[in-house]
C-alpha positions as MATLAB code, in Angstrom:
seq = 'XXXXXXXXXXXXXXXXXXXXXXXXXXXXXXXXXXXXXXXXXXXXXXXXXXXXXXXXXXXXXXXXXXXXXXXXXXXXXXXXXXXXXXXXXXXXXXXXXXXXXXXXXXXXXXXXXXXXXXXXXXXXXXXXXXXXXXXXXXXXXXXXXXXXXXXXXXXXXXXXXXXXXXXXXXXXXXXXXXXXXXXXXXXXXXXXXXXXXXXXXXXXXXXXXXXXXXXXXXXXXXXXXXXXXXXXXXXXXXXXXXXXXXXXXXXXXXXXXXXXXXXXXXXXXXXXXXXXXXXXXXXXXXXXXXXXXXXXXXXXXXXXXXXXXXXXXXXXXXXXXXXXXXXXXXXXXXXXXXXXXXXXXXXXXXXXXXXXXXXXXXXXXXXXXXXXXXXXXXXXXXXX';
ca = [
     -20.730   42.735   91.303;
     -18.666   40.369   89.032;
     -15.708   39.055   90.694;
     -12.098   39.435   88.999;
     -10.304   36.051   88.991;
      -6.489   37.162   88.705;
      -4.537   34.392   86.547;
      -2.201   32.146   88.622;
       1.351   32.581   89.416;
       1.745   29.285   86.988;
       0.366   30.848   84.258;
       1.957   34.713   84.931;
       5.362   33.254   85.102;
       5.059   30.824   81.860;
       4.451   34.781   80.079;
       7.045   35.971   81.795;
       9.181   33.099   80.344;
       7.875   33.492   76.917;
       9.046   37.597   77.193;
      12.772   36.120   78.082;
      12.071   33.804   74.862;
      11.378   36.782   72.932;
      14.507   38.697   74.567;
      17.138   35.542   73.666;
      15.915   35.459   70.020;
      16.850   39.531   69.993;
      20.012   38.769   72.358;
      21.213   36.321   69.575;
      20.743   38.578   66.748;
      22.650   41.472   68.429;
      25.546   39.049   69.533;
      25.876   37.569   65.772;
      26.396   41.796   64.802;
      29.473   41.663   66.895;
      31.031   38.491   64.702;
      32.898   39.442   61.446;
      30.849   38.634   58.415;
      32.288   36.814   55.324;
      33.995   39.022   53.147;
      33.460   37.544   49.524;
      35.795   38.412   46.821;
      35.356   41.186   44.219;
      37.051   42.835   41.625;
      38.115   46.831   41.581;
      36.769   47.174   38.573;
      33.382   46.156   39.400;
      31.300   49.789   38.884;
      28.145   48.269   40.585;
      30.355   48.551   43.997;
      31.731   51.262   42.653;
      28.735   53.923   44.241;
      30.001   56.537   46.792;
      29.788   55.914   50.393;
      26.923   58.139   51.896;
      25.922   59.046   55.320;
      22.183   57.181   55.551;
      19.277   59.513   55.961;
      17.345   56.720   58.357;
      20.281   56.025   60.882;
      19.651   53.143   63.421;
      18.384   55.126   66.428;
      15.358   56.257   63.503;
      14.897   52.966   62.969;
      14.318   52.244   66.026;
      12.323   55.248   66.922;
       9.840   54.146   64.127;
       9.403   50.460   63.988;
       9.815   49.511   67.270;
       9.181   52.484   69.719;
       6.057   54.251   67.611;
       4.258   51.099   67.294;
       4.478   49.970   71.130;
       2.963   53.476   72.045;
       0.048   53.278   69.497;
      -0.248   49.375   70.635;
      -0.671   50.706   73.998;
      -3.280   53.538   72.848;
      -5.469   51.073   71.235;
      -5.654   49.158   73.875;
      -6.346   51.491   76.633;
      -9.052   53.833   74.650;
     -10.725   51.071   72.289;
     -10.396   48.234   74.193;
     -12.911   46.248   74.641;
     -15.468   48.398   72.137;
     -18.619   49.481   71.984;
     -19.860   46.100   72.915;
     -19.167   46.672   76.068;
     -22.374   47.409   78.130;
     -22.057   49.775   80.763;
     -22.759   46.720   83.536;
     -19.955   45.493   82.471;
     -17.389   45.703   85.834;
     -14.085   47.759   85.457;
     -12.226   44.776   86.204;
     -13.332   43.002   83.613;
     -13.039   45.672   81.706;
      -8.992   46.381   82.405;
      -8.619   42.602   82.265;
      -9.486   43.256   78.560;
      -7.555   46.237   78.276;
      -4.954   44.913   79.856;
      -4.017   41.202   77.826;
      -4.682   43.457   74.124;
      -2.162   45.199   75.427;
       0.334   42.102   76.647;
      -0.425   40.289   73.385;
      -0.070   43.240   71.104;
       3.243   43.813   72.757;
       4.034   40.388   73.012;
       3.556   40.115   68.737;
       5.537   43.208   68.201;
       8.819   41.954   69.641;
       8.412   38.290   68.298;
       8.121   39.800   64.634;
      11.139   42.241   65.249;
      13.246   39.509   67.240;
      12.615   37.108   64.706;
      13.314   39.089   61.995;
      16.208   40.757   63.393;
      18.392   37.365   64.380;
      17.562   36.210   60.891;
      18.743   39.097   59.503;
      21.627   39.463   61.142;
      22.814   35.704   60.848;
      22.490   36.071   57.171;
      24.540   38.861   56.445;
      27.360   37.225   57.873;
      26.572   33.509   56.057;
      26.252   35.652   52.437;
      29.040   38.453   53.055;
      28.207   40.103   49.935;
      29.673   43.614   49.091;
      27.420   46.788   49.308;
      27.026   48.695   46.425;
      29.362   51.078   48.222;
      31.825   48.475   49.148;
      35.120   50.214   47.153;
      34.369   53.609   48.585;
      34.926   52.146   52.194;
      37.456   49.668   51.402;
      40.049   51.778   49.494;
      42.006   49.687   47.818;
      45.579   49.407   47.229;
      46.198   49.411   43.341;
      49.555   48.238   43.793;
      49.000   45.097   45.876;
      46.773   43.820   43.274;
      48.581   40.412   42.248;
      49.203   39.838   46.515;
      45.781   39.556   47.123;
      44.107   38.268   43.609;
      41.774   35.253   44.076;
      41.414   34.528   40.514;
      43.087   35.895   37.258;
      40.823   34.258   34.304;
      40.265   37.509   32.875;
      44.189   38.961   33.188;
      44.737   39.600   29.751;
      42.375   41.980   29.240;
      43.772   44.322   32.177;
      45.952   43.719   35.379;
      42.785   45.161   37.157;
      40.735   42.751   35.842;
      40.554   39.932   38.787;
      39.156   39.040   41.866;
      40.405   40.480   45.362;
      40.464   39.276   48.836;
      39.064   42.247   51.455;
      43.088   42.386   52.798;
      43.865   44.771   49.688;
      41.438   47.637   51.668;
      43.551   49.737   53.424;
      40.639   51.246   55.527;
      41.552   51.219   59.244;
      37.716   51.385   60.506;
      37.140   47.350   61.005;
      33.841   48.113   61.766;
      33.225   50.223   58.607;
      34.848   47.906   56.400;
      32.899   44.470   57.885;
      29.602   46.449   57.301;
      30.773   46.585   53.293;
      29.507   43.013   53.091;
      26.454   42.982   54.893;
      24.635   44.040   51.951;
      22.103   40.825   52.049;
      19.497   40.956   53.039;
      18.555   44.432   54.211;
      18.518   45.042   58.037;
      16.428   48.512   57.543;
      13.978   46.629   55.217;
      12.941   43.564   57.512;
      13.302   45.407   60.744;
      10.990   48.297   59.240;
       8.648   45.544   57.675;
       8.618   43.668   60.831;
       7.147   46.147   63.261;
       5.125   48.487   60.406;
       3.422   45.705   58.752;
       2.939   44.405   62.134;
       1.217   47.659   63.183;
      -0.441   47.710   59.875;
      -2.081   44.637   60.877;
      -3.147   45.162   64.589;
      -4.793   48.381   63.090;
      -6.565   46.283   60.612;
      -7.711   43.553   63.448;
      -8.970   46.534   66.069;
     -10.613   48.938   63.818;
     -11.989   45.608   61.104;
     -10.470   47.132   58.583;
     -10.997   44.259   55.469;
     -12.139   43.377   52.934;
     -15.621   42.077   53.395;
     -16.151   38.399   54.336;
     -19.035   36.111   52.917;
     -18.955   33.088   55.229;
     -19.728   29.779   54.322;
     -23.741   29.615   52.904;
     -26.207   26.793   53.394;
     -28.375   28.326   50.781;
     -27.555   29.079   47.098;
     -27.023   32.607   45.609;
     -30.119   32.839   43.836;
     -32.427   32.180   46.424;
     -31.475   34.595   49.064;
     -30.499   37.726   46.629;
     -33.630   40.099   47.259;
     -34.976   41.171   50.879;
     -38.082   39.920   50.253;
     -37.773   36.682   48.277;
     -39.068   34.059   50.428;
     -36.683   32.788   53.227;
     -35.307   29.392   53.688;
     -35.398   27.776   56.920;
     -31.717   26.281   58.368;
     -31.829   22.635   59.604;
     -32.036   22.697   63.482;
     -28.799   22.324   64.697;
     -27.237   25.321   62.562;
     -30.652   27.361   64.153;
     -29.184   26.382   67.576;
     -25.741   27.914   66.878;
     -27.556   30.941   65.967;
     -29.453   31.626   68.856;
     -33.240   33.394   68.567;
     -33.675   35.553   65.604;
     -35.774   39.166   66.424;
     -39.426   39.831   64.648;
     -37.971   42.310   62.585;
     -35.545   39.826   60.809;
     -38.827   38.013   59.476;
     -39.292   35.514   62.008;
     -42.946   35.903   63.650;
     -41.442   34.360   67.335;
     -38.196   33.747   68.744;
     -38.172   29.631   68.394;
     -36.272   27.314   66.375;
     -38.801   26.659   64.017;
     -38.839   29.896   62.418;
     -35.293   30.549   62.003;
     -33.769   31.543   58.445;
     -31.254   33.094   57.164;
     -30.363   36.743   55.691;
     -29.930   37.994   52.530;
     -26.444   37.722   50.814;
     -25.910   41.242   50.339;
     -26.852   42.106   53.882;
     -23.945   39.811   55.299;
     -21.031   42.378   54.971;
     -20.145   45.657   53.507;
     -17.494   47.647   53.059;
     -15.587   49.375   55.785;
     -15.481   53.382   55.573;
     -12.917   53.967   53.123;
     -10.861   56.531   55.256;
      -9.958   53.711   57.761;
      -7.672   52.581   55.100;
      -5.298   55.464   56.011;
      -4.968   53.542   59.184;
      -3.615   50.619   57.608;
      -1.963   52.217   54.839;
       0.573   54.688   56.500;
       2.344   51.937   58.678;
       3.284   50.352   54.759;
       3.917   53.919   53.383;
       6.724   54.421   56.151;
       8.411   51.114   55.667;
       8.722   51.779   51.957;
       9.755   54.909   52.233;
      12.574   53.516   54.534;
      13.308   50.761   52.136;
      14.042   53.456   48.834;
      16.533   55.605   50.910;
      18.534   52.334   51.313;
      18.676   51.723   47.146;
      19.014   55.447   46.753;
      22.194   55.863   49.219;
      23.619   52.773   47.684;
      23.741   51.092   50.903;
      21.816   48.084   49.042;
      21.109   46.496   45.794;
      17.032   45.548   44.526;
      17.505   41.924   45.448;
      19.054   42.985   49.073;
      16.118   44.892   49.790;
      13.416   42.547   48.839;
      14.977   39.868   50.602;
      15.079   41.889   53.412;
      11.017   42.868   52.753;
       9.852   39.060   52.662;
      11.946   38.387   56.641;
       9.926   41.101   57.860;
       6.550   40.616   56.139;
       6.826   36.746   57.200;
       7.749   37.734   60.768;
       5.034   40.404   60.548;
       2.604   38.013   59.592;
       3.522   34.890   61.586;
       3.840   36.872   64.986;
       0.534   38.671   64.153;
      -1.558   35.545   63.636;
       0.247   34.109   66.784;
      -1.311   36.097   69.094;
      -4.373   37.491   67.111;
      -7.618   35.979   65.756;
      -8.105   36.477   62.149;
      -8.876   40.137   60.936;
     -11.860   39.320   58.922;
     -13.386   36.698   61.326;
     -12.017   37.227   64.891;
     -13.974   40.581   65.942;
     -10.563   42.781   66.582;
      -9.600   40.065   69.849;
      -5.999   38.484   70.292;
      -6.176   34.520   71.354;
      -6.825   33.995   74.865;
      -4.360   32.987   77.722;
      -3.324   29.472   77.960;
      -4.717   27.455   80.943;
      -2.850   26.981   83.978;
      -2.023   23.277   83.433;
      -1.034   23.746   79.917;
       1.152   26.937   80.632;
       4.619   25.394   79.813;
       3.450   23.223   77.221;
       0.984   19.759   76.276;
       1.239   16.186   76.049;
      -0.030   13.796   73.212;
      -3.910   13.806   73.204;
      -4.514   17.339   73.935;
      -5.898   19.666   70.829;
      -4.774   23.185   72.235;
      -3.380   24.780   75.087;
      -6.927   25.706   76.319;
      -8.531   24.334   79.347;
     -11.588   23.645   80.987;
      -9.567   25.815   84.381;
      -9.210   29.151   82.463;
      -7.228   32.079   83.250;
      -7.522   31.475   87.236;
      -5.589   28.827   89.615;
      -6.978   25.510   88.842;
     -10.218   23.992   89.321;
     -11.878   20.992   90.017;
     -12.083   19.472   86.512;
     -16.104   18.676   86.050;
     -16.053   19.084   81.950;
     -14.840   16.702   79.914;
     -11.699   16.023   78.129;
     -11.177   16.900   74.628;
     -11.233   13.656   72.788;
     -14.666   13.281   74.579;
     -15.523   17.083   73.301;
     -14.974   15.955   69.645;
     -16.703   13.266   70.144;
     -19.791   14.975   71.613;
     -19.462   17.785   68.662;
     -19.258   14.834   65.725;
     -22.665   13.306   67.976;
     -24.615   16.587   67.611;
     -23.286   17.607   64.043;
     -25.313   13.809   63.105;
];
């Protein structure tokens, strides 16, 4: 029976750390809410503030409920019931076999609050460097008509009308500070990046554990022409690239399993195209977060640009905390990146390529392989 190595305590507690990372970045974002934002001048005449104030169809606690809560739950569905696939041979031990389970689950959670942390402290932090005025901004500010000359800012434009001049927020006589501060966090959108964060983020994890892409033509050592029909006559690979292939079977035209008779397969047998119905997988996650990014333009809560700056925060965060815990879609076979060794847990000196190393996930070992300058230089060796 194979025997479960547990990671170290090293190695637990530098994820552990990295969680409280995640938890400051979201900390800071929700303690820069609490500061008043910039309140930038405007004039009561300006109609495209002029929209009534509305109460929002997607309130916070949906927000919430949808970006951050839904996705953890289907994260942790995934990962329980498809985790590690069908490749998975039925000698395979149950530990290793929750030890899978178990670290999709850690890194999918792991890349969900990074991408909503991220996205959320940026966010935030903006809205109170821009202070611009929602397209609602008069309906919660209320103005006082008559104190119009005690609070103008400018007064180029006087002669047309007395209205006609810039105002400071202290002519609003509403009483609700907290009402009238959120008038001028119109940019960027909070609903749009937070709902972009976690959807596309979901989106994405979908796409990685059910290979939902578009198909992938790797790198050929043949041209086009010559490999285009199953039974044009095969060319043979150079050794080394037979190595990293490994034994081909009889029915893939090779009369024996050694290196001599390797070749390669036919271009149009390298991919195809997923089952079409998989994109509804992929493609509701994207539906929801645009759907929550009109009611915020509709209710007047934000203008075009507000909302597409608030789109590219979340798609970037999406994105970047996706591909920092996940292979590639299209080439990585559904898996997240491994765990960092023991020794490299915290971080690396100069001279090391990654934080990968030769101890794995256990406490460790006695180092027999070598070090990585000598492992490029053995790779540039064989690839002569």
């Amino acid at each position: 029976m194979e025997r479960f190595n547990f990671a170290s305590k090293r190695l637990v507690v530098s994820y552990i750390f990295d969680w409280f990372v995640i938890f400051a970045i979201a900390a800071v974002g929700g303690g820069w809410n609490s500061i008043h934002p910039y309140h930038r001048p405007f004039s009561v005449t300006d109609l495209s503030i002029s929209y009534p104030y509305q109460d929002e169809i997607i309130k916070t606690w949906i927000l919430v409920l949808v970006a951050l809560i839904a996705p953890g739950i289907i994260i942790v569905f995934v990962s329980l019931f498809f985790v590690p696939g069908p490749t998975a041979t039925r000698q395979a031990s149950k530990a290793l076999v929750w030890k899978r389970k178990l670290w999709e689950w850690n890194a999918g959670w792991m890349g969900l609050g990074l991408s909503l942390a991220t996205a959320f402290m940026f966010t935030q932090g903006m809205k109170l460097l821009f202070g611009k005025p929602r397209p609602d901004l008069l309906s919660r500010c209320q103005p006082d008509l008559n104190a119009l000359a005690a609070h103008a800012v400018g007064s180029y434009a006087r002669g047309f009308s007395p209205e006609w001049i810039l105002v400071d927020s202290g002519i609003c006589q509403q009483t609700d500070r907290g009402m009238l501060d959120d008038g001028f966090k119109s940019f960027p959108s909070g609903h749009a990046s937070f709902s972009w964060a976690g959807l596309l983020y979901l989106s994405l994890f979908l796409s990685s554990k059910f290979a939902i892409a578009i198909p992938f033509l790797p790198s050929r050592l043949y041209s086009p022409e010559s490999a285009a029909l199953e039974n044009e006559q095969r060319q043979v690979l150079p050794l080394y690239q037979q190595q990293e292939l490994g034994p081909l079977s009889k029915a893939s035209g090779a009369e024996d399993g050694s290196a001599a008779n390797r070749s390669v397969m036919s271009i149009r047998n390298q991919a195809a195209a997923p089952p079409t119905w998989t994109l509804v997988l992929a493609i509701i996650p994207i539906a929801a977060a645009i759907y929550i990014c009109s009611t915020r333009y509709a209710q007047f809560y934000h203008f075009g640009a507000d909302i597409i700056g608030g789109s590219v925060i979340g798609i970037i965060a999406a994105w970047f905390s996706f591909r920092w815990y996940h292979l590639p879609i299209r080439t990585g076979a559904g898996w997240a990146w491994g765990a960092r060794s023991r020794d490299r847990a915290f971080g690396i000196g100069v001279g090391m390529l990654n934080y990968v190393g030769p101890e794995g996930w256990g406490p460790a070992e006695k180092r027999t392989a070598v070090s990585d300058a000598e492992n490029v230089q053995e790779h540039g060796d064989r690839s002569r």
